[in-house]
N, C-alpha and C positions, 0 to 999 in steps of 0.2 A: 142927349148923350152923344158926344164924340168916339171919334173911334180911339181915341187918346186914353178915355177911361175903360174902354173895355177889355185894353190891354192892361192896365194897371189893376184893374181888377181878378184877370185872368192869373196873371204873373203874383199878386199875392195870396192867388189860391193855391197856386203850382208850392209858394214857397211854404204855405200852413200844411199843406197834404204830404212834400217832403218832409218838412220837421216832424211834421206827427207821426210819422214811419220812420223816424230815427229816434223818435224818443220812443217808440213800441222795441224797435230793434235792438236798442241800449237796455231796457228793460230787463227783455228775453233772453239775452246773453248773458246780463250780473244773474238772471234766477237760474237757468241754468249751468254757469259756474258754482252758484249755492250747491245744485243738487249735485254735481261731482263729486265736489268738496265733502259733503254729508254723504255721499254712497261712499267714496274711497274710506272714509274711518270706520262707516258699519263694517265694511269687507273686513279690513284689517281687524278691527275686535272681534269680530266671528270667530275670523281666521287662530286667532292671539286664543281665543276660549274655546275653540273648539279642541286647539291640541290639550289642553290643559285639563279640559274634561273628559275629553277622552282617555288619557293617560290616568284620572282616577277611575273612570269606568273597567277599565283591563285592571288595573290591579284590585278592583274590588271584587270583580269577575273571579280573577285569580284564589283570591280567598275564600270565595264561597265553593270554589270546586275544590280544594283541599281540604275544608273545614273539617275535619276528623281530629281524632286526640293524636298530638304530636305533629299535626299537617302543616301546621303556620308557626314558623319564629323569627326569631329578628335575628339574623347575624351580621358575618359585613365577608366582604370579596375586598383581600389586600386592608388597604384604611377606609374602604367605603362602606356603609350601612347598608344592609341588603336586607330584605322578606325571603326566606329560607321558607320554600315552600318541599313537603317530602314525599315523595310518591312510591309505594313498595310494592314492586313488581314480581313476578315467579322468581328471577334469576338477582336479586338485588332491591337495593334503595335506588332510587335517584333523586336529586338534589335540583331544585330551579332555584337560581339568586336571581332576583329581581332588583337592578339598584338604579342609580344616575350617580354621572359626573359633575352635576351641575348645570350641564346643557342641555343632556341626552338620557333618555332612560334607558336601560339593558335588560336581557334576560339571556341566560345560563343556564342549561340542565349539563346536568354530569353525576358519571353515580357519585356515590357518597364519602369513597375512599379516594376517589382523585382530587389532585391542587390545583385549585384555582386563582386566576388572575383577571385583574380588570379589562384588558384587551382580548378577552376571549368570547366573552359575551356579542350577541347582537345587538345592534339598535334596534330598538323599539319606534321612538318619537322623541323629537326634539322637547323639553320641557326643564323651566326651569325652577330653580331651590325646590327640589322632590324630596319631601322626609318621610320617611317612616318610623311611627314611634309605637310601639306595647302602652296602651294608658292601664292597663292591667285590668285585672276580672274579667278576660276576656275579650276587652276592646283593646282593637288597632285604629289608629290616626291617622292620616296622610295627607298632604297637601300639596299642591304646586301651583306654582305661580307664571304669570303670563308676560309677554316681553312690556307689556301695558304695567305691572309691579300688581295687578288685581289678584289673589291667594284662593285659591280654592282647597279649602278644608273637607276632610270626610271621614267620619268616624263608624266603625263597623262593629261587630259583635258575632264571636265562632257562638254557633250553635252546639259545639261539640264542646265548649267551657273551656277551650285552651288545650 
């Protein structure tokens, strides 16, 4: 053996042990791009269902602390649909509308002989097609939906019959 092949030999080792650390290197990048890729959309559907169930958890909340006879109705603030929740204190009624705009949920206490409007209310949470519906005998509906178009439905029951 020459010193001619030891170099030939040497040099196509240099070139397998490169390539094989760029075809490891190229690997480790595309799986790593995967797992960005697959962690950014879990985040965002989290994110997308967290507000959307949340927003039904408060207002489910909200009904079972009114649940009394006359606590929970459906009315509306302006042309919006609202849960007219009634609270009767020493000095008065007061009134919570709970509604959305379609992007935003709100809530409103005010006693019960003052006018209301839709800009008076607070935000709540962003959420979007929020309905509240009476399916009657005592069940209330509600849903909302997530910027993903996924519905979350929830249907309740007053303990106090309405």
């Amino acid at each position: 053996m020459g010193k001619n092949d030891r170099t030939q030999t040497h040099t196509a080792d240099l070139l397998f042990t490169v390539g094989l650390f760029c075809v490891f290197a190229a690997a480790a990048f595309i799986l790593v791009m995967i797992g960005v890729g697959a962690y950014r959309n879990t985040v965002s559907d989290m994110q997308d269902t967290f507000s959307t169930r949340t927003a039904i958890s408060y207002v489910a909340e909200k009904i079972r602390q009114h649940d009394a006879s006359g606590g929970v109705s459906i009315g509306q603030v302006e042309d919006l649909p609202a849960l007219v929740l009634s609270d009767h204190l020493g000095n008065g009624t007061y009134l919570t509308y709970i509604y959305s705009d379609g992007e935003r949920l709100y809530e409103l206490t005010v006693r019960a002989d003052a006018d209301v409007t839709v800009s008076m209310g607070d935000e709540i949470m962003p959420v979007e097609d929020f309905t509240i519906t009476n399916a009657g005998g005592g069940f209330y509906e509600f849903s909302a939906s997530d910027s993903g178009g996924r519905t979350v439905r929830y249907l309740t029951h007053l303990r106090s019959d309405g």
